[in-house]
VEXDREN-2710 file (C-alpha; in Angstrom, 1 decimal):
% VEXDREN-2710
k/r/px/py/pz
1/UNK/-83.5/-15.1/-89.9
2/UNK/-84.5/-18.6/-91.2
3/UNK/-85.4/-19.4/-95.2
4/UNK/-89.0/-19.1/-94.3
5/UNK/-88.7/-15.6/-93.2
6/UNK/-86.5/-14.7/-95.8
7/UNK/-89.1/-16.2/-98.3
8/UNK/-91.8/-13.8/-96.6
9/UNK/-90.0/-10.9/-97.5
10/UNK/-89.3/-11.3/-101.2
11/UNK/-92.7/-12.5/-101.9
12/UNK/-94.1/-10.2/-99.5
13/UNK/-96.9/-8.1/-101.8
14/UNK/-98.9/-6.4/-99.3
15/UNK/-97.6/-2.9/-99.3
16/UNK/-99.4/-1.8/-96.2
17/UNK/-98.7/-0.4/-92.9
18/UNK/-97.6/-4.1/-91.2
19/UNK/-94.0/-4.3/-92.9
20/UNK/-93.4/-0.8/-91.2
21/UNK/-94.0/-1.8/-87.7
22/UNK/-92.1/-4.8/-88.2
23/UNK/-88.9/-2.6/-89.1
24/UNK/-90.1/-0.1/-85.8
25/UNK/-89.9/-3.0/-83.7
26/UNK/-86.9/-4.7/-84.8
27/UNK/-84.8/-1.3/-84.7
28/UNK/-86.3/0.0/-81.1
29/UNK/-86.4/-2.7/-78.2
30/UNK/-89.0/-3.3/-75.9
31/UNK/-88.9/-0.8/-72.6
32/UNK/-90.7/0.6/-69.9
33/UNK/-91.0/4.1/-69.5
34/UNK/-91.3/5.3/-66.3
35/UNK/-93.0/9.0/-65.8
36/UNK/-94.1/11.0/-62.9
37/UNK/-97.0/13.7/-63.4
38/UNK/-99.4/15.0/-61.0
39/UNK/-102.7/13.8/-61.4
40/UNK/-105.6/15.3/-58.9
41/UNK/-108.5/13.5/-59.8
42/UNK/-110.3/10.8/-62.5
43/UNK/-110.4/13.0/-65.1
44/UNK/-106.3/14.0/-65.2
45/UNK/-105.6/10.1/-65.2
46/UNK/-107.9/9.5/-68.0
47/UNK/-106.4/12.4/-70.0
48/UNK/-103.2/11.3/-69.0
49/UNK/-103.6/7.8/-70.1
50/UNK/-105.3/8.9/-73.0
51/UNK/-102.3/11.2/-74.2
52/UNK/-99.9/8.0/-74.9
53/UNK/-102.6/4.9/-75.4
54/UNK/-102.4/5.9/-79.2
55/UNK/-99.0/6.4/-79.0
56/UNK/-97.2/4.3/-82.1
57/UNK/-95.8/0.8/-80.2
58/UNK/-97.2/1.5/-77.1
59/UNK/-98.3/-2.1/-75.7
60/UNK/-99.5/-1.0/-72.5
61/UNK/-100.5/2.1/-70.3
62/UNK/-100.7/1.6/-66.4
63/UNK/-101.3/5.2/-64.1
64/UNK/-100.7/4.5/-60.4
65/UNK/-102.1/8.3/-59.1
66/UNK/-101.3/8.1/-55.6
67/UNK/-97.1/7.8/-56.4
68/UNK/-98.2/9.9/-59.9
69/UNK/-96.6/7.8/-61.8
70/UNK/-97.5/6.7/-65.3
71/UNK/-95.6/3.5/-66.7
72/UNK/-95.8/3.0/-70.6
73/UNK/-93.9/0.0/-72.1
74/UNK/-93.7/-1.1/-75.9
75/UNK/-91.4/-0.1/-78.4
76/UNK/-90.7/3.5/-78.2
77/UNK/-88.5/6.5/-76.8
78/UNK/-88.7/7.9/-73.9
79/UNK/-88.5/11.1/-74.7
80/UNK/-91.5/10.8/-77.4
81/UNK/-93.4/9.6/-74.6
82/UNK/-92.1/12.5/-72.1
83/UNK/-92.9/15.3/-74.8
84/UNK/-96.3/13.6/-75.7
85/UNK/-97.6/13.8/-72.1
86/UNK/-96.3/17.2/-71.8
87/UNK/-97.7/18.7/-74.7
88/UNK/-101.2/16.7/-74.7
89/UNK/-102.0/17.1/-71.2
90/UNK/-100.6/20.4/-70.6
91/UNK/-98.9/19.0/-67.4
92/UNK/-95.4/19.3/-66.1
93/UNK/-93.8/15.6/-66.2
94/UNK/-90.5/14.2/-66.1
95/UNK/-88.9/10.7/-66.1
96/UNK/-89.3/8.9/-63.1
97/UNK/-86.9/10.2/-60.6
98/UNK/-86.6/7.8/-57.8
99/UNK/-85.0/4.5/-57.3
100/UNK/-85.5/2.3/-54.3
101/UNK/-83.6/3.4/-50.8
102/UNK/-81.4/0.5/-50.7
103/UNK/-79.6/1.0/-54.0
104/UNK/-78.5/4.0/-52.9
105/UNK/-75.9/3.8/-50.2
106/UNK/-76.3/6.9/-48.0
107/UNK/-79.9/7.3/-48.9
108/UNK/-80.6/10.1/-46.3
109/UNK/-77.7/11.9/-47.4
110/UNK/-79.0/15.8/-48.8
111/UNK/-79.4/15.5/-52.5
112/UNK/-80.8/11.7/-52.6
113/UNK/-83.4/12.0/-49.8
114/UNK/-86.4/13.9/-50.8
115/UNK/-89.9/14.1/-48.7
116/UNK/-92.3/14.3/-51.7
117/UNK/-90.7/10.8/-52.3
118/UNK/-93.3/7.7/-52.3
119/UNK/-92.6/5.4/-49.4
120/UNK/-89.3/3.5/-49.7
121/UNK/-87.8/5.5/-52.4
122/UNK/-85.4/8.5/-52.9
123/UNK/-84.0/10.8/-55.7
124/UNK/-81.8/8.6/-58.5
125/UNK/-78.5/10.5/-56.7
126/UNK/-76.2/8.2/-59.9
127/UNK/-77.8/10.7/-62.5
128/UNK/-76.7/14.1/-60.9
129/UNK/-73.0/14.8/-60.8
130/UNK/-73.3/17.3/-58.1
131/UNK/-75.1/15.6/-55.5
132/UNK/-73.3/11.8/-56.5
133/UNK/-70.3/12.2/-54.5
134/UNK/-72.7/13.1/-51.2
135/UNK/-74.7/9.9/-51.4
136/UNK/-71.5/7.4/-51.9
137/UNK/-69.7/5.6/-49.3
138/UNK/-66.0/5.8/-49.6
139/UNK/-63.5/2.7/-48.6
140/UNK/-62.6/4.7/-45.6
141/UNK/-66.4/4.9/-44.5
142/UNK/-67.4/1.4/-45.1
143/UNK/-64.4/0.4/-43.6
144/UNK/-65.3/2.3/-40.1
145/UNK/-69.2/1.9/-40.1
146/UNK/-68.9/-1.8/-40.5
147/UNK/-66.8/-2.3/-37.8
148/UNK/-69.3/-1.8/-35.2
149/UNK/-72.1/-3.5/-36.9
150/UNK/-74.2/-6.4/-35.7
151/UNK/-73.1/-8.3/-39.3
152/UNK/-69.7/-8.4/-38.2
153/UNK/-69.3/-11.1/-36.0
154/UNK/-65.5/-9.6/-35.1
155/UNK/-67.0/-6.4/-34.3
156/UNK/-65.8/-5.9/-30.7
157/UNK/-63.6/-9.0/-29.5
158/UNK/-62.6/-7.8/-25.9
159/UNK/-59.1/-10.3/-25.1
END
């Protein structure tokens, strides 16, 4: 904070709404909130979209309806934004469960791979305790399944 700022907020006299979303975005950070919620036709993404564009610190609203997915970023909490779209559009929503295939090590293991997935992702297996140990790749595993790849140029020396 430099002497011209702090000179801006002693004399500051306007004792409006702007000093208020000054504080709101210095104590929340910038994110992007990532939701999924079915949307069937125009009229759900525009009532979706609608239900968090006046949203206090929403910056901007993007709806991608074939993966339905809304994406929100600006300076709020998720779970404002989750409860918002639930209550406004009458919809069931929840965060954004999926993470691309290749951060996930076993991704076709039974708790991360799920066929109402978009194309090239899979269920966030990190987040569920249960299903975690399933989708990870112990030493003993790596060790064996890398033996035999192509990547290992040691794979199969014959002597």
């Amino acid at each position: 904070m430099g002497f011209l700022d702090h000179c801006a907020d002693v004399c500051n006299f306007s004792h409006g709404h702007s000093h208020d979303s000054k504080k709101l975005k210095k104590n929340q950070q910038l994110q992007r909130v990532e939701i999924k919620v079915k949307m069937d036709c125009e009229g759900c993404q525009k009532k979706v979209k609608k239900s968090v564009e006046g949203m206090k610190g929403v910056t901007e609203v993007e709806v991608d309806p074939k993966r339905s997915k809304l994406t929100v970023v600006g300076y709020v909490d998720s779970n404002k934004v989750l409860n918002r779209v639930r209550h406004r559009t009458g919809k069931a929503a929840e965060l954004w469960p999926y993470v691309p295939y290749d951060v996930v090590e076993h991704p076709y293991a039974p708790g991360a791979y799920d066929k109402k997935a978009p194309p090239g992702y899979v269920r966030n297996v990190a987040a569920n305790p249960e299903v975690a140990p399933l989708a990870r790749a112990g030493s003993f595993e790596v060790k064996y399944t890398t033996a035999f790849s192509d990547e290992n140029p040691n794979a199969c020396v014959l002597m």
